[in-house]
C-alpha atoms as one frame of an Amber mdcrd trajectory, in Angstrom:
protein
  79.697  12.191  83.600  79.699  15.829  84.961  80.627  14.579  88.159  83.217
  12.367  87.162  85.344  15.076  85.036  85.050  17.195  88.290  86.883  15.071
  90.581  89.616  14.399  87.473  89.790  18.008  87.145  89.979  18.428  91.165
  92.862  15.404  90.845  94.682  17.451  87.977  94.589  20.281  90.414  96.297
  18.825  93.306  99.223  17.119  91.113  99.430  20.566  88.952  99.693  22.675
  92.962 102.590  19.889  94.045 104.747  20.341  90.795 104.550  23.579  90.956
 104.933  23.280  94.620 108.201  21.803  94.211 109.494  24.523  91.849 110.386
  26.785  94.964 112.090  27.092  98.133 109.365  28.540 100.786 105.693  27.747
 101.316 102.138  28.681  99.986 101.264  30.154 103.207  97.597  30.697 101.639
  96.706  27.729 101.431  93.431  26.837 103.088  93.187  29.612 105.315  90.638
  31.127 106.555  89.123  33.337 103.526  86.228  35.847 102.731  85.148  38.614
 100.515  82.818  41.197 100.071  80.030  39.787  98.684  78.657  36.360  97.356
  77.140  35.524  93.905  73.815  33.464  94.159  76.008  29.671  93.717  76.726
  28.336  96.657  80.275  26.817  95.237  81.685  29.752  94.248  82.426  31.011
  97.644  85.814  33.016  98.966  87.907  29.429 100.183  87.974  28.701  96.396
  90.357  30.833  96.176  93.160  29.151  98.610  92.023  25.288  97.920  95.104
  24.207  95.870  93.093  24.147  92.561  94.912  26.542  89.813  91.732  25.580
  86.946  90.396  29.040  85.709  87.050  28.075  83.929  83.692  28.822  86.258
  82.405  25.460  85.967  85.036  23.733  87.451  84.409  25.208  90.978  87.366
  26.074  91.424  87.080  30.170  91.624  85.007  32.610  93.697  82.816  35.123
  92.385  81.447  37.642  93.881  78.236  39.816  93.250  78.273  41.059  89.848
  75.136  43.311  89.230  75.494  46.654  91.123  78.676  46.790  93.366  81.212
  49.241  92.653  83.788  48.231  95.071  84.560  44.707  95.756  87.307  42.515
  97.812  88.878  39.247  98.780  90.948  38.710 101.435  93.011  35.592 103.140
  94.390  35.712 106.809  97.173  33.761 107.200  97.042  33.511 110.781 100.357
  34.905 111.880 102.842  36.974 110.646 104.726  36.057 107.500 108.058  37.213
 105.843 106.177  37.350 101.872 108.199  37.167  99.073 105.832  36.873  96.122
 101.791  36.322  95.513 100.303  34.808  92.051  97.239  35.137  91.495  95.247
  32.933  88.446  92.360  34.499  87.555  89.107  33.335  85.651  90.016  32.919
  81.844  88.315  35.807  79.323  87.514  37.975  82.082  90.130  40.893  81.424
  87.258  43.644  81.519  86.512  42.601  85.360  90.490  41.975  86.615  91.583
  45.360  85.160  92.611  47.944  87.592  92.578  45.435  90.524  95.071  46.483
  93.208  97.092  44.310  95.915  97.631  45.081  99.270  99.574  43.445 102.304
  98.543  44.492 105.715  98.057  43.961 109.942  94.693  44.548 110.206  90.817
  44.318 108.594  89.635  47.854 109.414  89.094  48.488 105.759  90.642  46.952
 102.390  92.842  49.656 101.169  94.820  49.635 104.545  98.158  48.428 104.589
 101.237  48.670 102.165  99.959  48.317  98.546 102.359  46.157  96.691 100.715
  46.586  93.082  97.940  48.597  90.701  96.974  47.188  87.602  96.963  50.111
  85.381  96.881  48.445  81.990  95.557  50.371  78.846  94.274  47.676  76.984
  92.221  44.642  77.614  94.788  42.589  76.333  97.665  43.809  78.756  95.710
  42.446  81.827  97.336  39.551  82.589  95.290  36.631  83.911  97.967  34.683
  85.291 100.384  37.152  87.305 103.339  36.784  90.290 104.145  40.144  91.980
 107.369  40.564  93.886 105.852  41.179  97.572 108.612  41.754  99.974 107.021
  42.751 103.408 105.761  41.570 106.570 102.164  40.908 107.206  99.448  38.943
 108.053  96.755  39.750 105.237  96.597  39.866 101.507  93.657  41.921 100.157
  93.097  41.753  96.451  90.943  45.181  95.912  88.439  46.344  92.804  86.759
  49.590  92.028  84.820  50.883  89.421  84.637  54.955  89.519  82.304  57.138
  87.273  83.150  57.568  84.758  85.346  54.581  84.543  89.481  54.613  83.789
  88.556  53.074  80.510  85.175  52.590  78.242  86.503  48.581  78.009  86.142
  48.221  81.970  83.401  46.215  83.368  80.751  48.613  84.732  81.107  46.902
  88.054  83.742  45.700  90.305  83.679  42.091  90.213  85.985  39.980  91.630
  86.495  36.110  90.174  89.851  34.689  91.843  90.400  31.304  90.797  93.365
  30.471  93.190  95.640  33.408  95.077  99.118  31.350  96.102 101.171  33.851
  98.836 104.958  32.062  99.027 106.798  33.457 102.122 107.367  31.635 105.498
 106.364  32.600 109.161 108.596  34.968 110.690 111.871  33.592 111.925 111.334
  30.858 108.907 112.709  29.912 105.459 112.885  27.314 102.554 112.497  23.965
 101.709 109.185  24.028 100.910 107.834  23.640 104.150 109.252  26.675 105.739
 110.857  24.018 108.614 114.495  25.613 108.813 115.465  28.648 111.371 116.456
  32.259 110.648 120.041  31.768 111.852 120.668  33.212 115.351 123.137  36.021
 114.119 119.715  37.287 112.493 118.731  40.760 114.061 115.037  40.178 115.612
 115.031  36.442 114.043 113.440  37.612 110.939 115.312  36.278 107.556 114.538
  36.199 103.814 112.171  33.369 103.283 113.841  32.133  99.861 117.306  31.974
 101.029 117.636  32.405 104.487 119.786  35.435 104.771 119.296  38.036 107.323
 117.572  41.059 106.869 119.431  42.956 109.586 122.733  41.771 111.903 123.050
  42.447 115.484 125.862  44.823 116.275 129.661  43.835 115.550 127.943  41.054
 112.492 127.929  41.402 109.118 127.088  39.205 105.935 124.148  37.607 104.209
 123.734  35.454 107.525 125.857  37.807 109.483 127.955  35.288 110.588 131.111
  37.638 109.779 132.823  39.669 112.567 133.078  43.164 111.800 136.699  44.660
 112.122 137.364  45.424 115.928 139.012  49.051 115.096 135.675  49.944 113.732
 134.390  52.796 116.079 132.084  50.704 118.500 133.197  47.866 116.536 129.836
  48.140 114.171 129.860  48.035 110.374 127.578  48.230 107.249 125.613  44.812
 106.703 126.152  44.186 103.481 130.165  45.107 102.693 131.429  45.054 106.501
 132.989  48.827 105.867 133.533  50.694 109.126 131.006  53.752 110.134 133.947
  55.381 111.589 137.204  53.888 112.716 138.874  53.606 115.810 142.276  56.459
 116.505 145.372  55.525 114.516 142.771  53.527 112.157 141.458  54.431 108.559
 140.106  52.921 105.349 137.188  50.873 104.829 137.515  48.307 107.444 140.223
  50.726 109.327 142.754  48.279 107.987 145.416  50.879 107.699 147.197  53.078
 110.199 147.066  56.929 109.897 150.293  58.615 109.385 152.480  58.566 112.210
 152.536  62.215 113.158 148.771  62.891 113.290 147.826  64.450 116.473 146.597
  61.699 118.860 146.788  59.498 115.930 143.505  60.646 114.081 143.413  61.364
 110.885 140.329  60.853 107.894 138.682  57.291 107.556 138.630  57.720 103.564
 141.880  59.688 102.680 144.098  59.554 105.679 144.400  63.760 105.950 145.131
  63.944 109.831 142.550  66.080 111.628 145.065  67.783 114.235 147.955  69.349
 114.057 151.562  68.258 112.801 153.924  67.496 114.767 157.055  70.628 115.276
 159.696  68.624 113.571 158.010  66.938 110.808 156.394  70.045 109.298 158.238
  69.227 105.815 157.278  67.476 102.187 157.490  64.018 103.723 154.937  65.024
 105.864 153.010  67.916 103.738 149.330  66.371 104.730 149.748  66.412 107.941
 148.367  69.687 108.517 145.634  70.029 105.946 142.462  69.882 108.000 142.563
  70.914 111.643 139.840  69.098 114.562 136.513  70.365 114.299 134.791  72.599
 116.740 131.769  70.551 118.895 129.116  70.948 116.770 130.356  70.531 113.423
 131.733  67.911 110.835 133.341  67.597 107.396 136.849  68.239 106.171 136.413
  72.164 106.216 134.092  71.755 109.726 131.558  73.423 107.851 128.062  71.170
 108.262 126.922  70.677 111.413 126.086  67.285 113.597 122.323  66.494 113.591
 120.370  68.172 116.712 119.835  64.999 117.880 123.165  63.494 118.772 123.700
  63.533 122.001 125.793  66.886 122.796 125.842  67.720 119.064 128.569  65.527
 118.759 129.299  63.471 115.587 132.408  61.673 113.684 134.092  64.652 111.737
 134.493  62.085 108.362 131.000  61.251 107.785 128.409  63.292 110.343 127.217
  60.384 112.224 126.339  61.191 115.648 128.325  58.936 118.518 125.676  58.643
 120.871 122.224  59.809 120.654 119.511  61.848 123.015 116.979  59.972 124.424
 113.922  59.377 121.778 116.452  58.880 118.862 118.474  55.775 117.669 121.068
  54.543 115.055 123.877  56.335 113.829 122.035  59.222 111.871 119.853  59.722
 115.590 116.559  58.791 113.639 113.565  59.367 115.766 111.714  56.702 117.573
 108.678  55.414 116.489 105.288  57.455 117.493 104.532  54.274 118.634 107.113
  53.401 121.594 105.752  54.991 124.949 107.323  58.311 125.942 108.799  57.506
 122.902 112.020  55.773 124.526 113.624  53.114 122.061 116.746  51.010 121.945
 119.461  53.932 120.829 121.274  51.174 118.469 118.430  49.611 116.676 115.085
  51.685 117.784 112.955  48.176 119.408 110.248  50.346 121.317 110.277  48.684
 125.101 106.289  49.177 125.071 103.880  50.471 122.840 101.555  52.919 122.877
  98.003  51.908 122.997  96.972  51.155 119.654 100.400  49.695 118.423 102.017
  47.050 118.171 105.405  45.229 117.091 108.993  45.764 117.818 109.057  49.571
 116.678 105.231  49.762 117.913 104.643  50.832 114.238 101.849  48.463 113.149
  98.173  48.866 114.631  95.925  46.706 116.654  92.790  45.371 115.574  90.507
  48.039 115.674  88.063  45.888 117.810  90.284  45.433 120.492  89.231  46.688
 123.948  90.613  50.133 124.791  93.049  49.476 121.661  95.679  47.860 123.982
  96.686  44.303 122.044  99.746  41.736 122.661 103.130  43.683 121.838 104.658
  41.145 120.149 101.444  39.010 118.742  99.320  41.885 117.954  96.103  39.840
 119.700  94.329  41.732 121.650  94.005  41.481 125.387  90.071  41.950 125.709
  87.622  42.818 123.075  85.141  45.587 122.827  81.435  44.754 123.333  79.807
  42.535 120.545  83.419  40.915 119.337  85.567  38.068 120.113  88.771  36.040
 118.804  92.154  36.763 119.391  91.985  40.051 116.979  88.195  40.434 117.932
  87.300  40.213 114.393  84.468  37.901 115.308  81.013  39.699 116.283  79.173
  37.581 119.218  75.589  36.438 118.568  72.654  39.000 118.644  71.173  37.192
 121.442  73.743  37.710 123.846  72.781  39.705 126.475  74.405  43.673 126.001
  76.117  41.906 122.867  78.711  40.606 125.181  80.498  37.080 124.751  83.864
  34.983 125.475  86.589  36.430 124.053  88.262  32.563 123.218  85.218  30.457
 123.012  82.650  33.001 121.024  79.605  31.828 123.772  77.592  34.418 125.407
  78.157  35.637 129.174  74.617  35.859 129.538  71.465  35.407 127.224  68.778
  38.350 126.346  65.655  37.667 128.317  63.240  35.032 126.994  66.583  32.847
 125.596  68.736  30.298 127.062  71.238  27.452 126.106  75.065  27.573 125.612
  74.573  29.719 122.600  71.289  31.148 123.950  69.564  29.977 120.763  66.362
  28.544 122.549  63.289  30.226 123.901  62.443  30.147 127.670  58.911  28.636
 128.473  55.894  30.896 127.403  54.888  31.061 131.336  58.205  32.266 132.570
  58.121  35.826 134.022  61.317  36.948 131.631  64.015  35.314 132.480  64.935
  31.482 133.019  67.700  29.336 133.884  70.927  30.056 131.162  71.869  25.414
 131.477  68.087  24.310 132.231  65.287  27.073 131.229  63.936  26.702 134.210
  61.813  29.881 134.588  63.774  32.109 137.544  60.011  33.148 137.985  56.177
  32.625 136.810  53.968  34.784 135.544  50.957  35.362 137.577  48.756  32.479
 137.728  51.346  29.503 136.430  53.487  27.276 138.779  56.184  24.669 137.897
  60.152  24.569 136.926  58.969  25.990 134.034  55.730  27.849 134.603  53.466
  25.256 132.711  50.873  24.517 135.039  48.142  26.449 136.169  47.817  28.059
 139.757  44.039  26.885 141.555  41.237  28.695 141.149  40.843  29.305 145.006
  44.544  30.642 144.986  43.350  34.803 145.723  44.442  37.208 142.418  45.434
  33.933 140.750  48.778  33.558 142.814  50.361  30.522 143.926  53.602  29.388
 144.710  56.093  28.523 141.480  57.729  24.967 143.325  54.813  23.215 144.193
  51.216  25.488 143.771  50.363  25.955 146.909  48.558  29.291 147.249  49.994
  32.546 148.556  46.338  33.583 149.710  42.991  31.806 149.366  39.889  34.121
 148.338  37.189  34.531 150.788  35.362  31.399 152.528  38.285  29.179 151.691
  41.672  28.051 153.524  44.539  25.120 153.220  47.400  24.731 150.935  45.881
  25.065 147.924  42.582  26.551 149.243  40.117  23.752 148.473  38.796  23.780
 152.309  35.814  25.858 152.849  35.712  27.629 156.138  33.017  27.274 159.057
  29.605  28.186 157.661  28.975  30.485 161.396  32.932  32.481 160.709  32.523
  35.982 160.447  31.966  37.041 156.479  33.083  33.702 156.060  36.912  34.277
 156.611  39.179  32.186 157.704  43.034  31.740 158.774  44.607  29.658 155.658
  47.163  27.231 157.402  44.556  25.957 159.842  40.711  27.169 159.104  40.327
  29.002 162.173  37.836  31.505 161.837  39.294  35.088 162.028  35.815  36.292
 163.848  32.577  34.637 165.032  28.911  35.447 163.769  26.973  37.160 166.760
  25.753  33.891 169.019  28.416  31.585 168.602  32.333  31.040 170.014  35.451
  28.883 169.640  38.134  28.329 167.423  35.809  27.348 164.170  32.653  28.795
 165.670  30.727  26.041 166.597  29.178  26.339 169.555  26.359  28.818 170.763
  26.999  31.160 172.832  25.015  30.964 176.428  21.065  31.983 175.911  21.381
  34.665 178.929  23.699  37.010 177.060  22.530  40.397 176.010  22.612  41.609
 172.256  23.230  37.680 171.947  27.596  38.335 172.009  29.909  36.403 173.772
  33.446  35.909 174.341  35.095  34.234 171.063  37.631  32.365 173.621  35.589
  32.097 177.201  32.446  32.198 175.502  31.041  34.295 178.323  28.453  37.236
 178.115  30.218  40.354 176.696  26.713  42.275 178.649  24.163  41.089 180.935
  20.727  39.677 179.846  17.701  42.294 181.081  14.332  40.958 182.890  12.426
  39.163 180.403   8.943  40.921 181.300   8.946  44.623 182.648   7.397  44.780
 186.195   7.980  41.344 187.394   8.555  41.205 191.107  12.281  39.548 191.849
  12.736  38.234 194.909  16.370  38.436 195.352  16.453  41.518 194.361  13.757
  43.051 197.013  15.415  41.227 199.608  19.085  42.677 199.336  16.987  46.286
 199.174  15.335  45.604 202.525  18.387  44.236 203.986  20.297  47.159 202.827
  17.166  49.317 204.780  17.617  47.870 208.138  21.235  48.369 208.388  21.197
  52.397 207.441  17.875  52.719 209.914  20.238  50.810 212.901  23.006  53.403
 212.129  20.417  56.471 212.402  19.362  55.422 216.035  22.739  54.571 216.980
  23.674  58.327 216.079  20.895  59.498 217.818  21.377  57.745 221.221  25.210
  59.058 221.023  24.375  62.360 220.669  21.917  62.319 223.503  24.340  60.431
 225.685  26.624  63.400 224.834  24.022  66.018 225.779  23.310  64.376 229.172
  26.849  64.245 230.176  27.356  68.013 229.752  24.534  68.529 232.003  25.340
  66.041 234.744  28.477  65.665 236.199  27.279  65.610 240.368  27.895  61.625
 240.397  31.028  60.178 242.133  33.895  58.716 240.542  33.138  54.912 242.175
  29.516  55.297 241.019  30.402  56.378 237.346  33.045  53.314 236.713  29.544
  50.854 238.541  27.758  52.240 235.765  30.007  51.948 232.738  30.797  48.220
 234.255  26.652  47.319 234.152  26.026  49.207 230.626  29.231  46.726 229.327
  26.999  44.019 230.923  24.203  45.004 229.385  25.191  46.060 226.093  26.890
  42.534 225.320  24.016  41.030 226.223  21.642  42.865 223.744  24.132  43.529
 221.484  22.729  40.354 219.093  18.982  41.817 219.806  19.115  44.617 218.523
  18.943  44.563 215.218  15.653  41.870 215.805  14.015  44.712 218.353  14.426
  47.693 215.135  12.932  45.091 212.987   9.969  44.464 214.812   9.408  47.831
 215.700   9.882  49.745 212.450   6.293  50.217 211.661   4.878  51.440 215.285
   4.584  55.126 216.222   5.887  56.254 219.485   3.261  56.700 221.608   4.750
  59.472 223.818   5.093  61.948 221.336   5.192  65.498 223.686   7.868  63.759
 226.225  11.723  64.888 225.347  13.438  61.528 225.518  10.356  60.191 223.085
  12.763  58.398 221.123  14.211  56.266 224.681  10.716  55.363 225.398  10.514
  53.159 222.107  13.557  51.427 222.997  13.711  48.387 225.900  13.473  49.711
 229.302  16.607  47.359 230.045  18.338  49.581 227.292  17.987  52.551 229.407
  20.968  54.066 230.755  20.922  56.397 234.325  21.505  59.969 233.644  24.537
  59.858 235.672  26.352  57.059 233.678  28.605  59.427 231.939  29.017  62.090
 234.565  32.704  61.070 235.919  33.813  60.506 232.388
């Protein structure tokens, strides 16, 4: 039953919205935008879009209002952004029935930005004295520009009045803002155009009518021509009366022509007085105005010349009837030389209707007079939008009102799409929402979670499986577990080949089992073959395999025969050399003592000792051998050592006396 009268109240709602609806010429341009508020009461229907869905019912239980906490708060808000900027012309708001005590002293505020509730223009403060002067169902006449509507609550201590609420609730049952986007009006759909004679393209959004006319216009759609003898041919909105008129020219619209004999034809817009002199001849009664006022100095202004131009027209020059300047110095604009905004940069504006070219960072709009959204990077937003060009860290949007998701790395995220540049270690996934494996060394891939890296002793895309137990420190490599380095007596890929029981300490190389060093008697690549059994200390080559030293005699003492014959041989030759000395020297000694011979007798005897020598040249060593162990036996004769030799080896005495 419950659930039946809701959806007849919800029905009631809708028709009750589009009667009303119909009632007026612009739009609800609240309804179902994007809404919030300070704080939430425990339902879960009474949240802050209640408040902009088209139903007008004002009980709780037909879930149609918001609430928001109502123990404890003593400020409170609700606020609607309508997207763009809108030309408002009034806001009702229906709030909850009986509920005076909470609504009273609620104010209303139109504004640019979010940086806090109170900012902006405030269009009204409920100041009623009595409960029963709040009114529950109330339009306000809102006639600005903006893109937020803040309804606003306080509670002070001591409060305004003892029949407040203590806290600041809010309870909005529907909040209706009729305007139309800028450049907009009527029909209830907002669908017709500012006309184009409408300065900056703004209009009313009720009737259409201009809220400012571009120069020489005038009229509620300034679609009137202002007079062409106005000075600069501009006029007043509104009536179309002439700031100043052109010479020869006065009245209202310089209709009428000043008397004949002012000088060079000027005379006062509103009475006609001439401003110069008369002329010589006509200095009578026809003419008895003509001289009343004379020309002002540069300077000053008024029918005695006695107030002086504003400082800011250009060369302190201004119309002598009403003070406004001609032409203004740069940084001023309009006809009274009104500064330009703070906002314009330098500040240079348009000298006619003060448009800033740029803004200043931190502004916005054609006079750079509203603010960017506070989150906007380095303050610098769209001139004409107001969205901002970049947002700071930790925000996103088009006014960076958004804040990214805590597990975006550095807090930092797209400003259109919201997703995060980069996740905080351990996360992945578009919006980095999922945990990397458990094995992963920090990080893993943002699309996959593949780990970038394992932690010691896993392998695998994403570090699940565990590295061998051969693999040395636990470490193995992450694509396919091959080990970076086996532990001792091992070697292969993944270390599960032991290496060569007769390798030195049992180490070997791991891509091929080679042993790194041989135990002492063995050689090769893998140390499998004995070294040879003659080697000393038992050590051989690891490559050659041959003896690094020597092998020594087996049993001290031994007689070797080799070894005793290369000592005697070695004997005989050195005792052959000794003789040979011998016999030269005495050869030497005879020839210094004999030298009677003739020459033919000495070249007979060196021919026979060639002779003979050659011929016992192969004996001798065989005639030393046999004789080594004999003892001359002439031992007191001085040639003793010639008697042991051949007697065919003697030589005369005379053999070398011709030499």
């Amino acid at each position: 039953m419950s659930t039946t009268n809701l959806v007849i109240n919800r029905y009631v709602c809708l028709i009750l919205f589009l009667i009303f609806n119909t009632t007026r010429s612009e739009a609800n341009v609240a309804l179902v935008k994007p809404a919030e508020q300070s704080s939430k009461h425990g339902h879960v229907e009474w949240v802050a879009s209640k408040a902009v869905d088209g139903c007008t019912q004002t009980t709780i239980a037909s879930n149609c209002c918001t609430h928001t906490q109502n123990n404890g708060p003593k400020q409170s808000w609700w606020r609607v952004n309508m997207g763009d900027l809108m030309t408002i012309n009034s806001i009702t708001i229906y709030y909850r029935d009986k509920f005076q005590k909470r609504f009273a002293g609620y104010q209303l505020y139109l504004s640019n930005t979010t940086e806090s509730p109170t900012q902006g223009v405030l269009c009204f403060e409920d100041k009623s004295a009595t409960e029963a002067q709040v009114q529950l169902l109330v339009t306000h006449q809102c006639p600005y520009v903006a893109r937020y509507v803040t309804v606003y609550n306080y509670r002070n201590n001591p409060k305004r009045y003892s029949w407040y609420d203590d806290y600041a609730v809010i309870e909005l049952c529907e909040v209706q803002v009729f305007g139309c986007q800028v450049g907009q009006y009527g029909n209830g759909d907002c669908n017709s155009q500012c006309s184009g004679n409408c300065y900056g393209g703004n209009c009313n959004s009720t009737t259409g009518s201009c809220f400012y006319c571009f120069p020489g216009k005038y009229g509620d759609y300034c679609n009137n021509d202002c007079s062409t003898k106005c000075t600069d041919i501009t006029c007043e909105k509104d009536t179309g009366y002439c700031s100043g008129c052109n010479a020869g020219f006065r009245g209202n619209k310089c209709d009428q022509s000043c008397p004949a004999n002012c000088e060079d034809q000027l005379c006062i817009q509103n009475s006609g007085d001439c401003t110069g002199e008369c002329a010589a001849d006509r200095q009578d009664r026809q003419f008895r105005k003509c001289c009343i006022l004379s020309a002002c100095d540069p300077g000053f202004y008024g029918s005695s010349c006695n107030q002086k131009c504003s400082g800011n027209c250009k060369d302190k020059t201004c119309v002598q009837g009403s003070g406004l300047c001609k032409d203004c110095e740069d940084g001023f604009f309009g006809p009274e030389c009104n500064p330009c905004s703070t906002g314009c940069v330098n500040p240079t504006c348009n000298k006619s209707f003060g448009n800033c070219s740029r803004c200043n960072a931190g502004f916005h709009g054609n006079n750079c007079d509203q603010s960017c959204p506070a989150n906007c990077e380095d303050q610098l937003c769209i001139q004409n939008s107001g969205d901002c060009t970049g947002c700071d860290p930790g925000y996103h949007g088009s006014d960076c009102y958004q804040t990214c998701s805590a597990n975006c790395a550095n807090q930092t995220c797209d400003q259109n799409t919201g997703q995060c540049t980069e996740c905080k270690p351990g996360l992945f996934g578009p919006d980095c929402t999922q945990t990397c494996p458990v094995g992963c060394q920090n990080k893993c891939d943002r699309n996959t979670g593949e780990c970038n890296a394992c932690e010691v002793g896993k392998y695998g895309l994403k570090c699940d499986r565990i590295c061998l137990s051969q693999c040395h420190n636990g470490k193995c490599k992450q694509i396919d577990g091959h080990c970076e380095e086996c532990i001792q007596g091992f070697h292969g890929d993944d270390c599960s080949k032991t290496c060569q029981d007769n390798c030195k300490n049992k180490t070997c190389l791991q891509e091929n089992g080679h042993c790194s060093g041989c135990k002492d008697g063995y050689f090769t690549d893998h140390c499998d073959r004995s070294c040879p059994s003659s080697c000393m200390t038992d050590v051989c080559d690891m490559i050659t395999g041959l003896c690094m030293a020597p092998a020594q005699p087996t049993q001290p003492g031994s007689f070797n025969i080799s070894a005793a014959g290369i000592g005697i041989g070695s004997g005989v030759v050195i005792l052959a050399l000794v003789v040979l000395v011998i016999i030269l020297v005495r050869r030497l000694s005879s020839n210094k003592t004999d030298n009677r011979n003739s020459t033919h007798m000495t070249d007979l005897s060196q021919s026979v000792r060639r002779e003979e020598l050659q011929k016992n040249t192969d004996g001798t060593y065989d005639e030393i051998g046999s004789h080594t162990m004999k003892q001359p036996t002439e031992t007191n004769r001085t040639d003793a050592n010639y008697e042991q030799l051949n007697p065919r080896d003697r030589e005369p005495t005379h053999i070398y006396n011709t030499a």
